[in-house]
C-alpha positions, 0 to 999 in steps of 0.5 A: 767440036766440029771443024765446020764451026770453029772455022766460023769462029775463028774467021768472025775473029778475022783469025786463021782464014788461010788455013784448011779446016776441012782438010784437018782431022775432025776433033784432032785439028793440030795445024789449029793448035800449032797457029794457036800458040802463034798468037799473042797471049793477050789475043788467046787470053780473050778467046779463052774466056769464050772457049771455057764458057762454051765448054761448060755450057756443053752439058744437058744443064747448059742447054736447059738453061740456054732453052729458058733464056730463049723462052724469055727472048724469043716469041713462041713461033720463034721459040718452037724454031729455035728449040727444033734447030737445037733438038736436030744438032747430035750434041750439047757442044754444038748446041752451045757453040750454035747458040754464041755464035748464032744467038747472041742475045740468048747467050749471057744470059744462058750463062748466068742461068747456068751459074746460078743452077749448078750453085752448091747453095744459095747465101742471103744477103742482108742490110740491102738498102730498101727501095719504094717501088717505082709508080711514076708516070715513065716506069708505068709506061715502061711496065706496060711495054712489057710482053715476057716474064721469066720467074725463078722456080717457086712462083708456079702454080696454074692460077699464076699461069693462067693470069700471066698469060692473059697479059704476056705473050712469054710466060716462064715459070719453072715448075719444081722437079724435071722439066716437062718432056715438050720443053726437054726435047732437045735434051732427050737425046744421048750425047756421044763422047766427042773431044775437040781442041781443048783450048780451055786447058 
């Protein structure tokens, strides 16, 4: 990770802003370390939690699903922007670590894409109370506001395609199998080995 982008973090947390990022070894920064252990634990506690998420979403899977959530939040101008910005960076750490800190809005639900992707399998759960569907004049309404759809894999087909997007400005439905080279452009490039501080451990 870039000395560059933790100290971005690190000052958005009002953290370490008399210390030189710049002047640390790039993927080595031990003055980082020694004032991260200063901090309470309490303190490190919470940006634990930030630092193993990004860590896991440092892969080719966690920026595929962070690509599927920004299908889902952006329009398709800013959806090409967005996936061109991620396709320039050299690796999935800073596709991750760009994504929290510039894209926050993307960045939940791109975990939860991610949880529910690498899941070993999937348990049924049965008994659920059952509900009518929502008809009232407010739902209805709300329905119509609607201008994206996200599907998990399994809805897709070209007539389904093509109907949603007559109405819809964001269609998203996964087709079976690996992406389509287009949507997988940010992925297609190698990632190098790259270490940085393993806050995580």
């Amino acid at each position: 990770m870039p000395n560059a982008l933790l100290a971005r973090y690190f000052h958005e947390q009002n953290l370490f802003k008399d210390l030189d990022f710049t002047a640390m070894k790039e993927g080595n920064p031990a003055a980082l370390f020694e004032a991260w252990l200063l901090l309470p634990d309490n303190q490190r506690y919470a940006m634990d939690t930030v630092f193993c998420e990004i860590f896991e979403m440092r892969c080719e899977k966690g920026s595929t699903a962070i690509i599927d959530e920004a299908g889902f939040q952006f329009n398709n101008n800013d959806f090409a922007v967005f996936v061109e910005k991620l396709s320039a960076l050299p690796n999935h750490y800073q596709r991750a670590m760009i994504t929290f800190l510039d894209h926050k809005k993307c960045w939940k639900g791109a975990i939860r894409f991610y949880h529910a992707d690498t899941l070993p399998h999937w348990r049924k759960r049965k008994n659920l109370a059952q509900r009518q569907a929502s008809v009232d004049g407010a739902s209805i309404k709300q329905l119509a506001k609607l201008n994206a759809c996200s599907f998990d894999k399994g809805f897709h087909s070209p007539a389904n395609q093509t109907e949603l997007t007559q109405h819809l400005d964001q269609v998203t439905l996964p087709r079976k199998g690996k992406l389509s080279k287009e949507r997988c452009e940010c992925d297609s490039q190698i990632c190098p080995t790259s270490h940085w501080l393993d806050i995580c451990g």
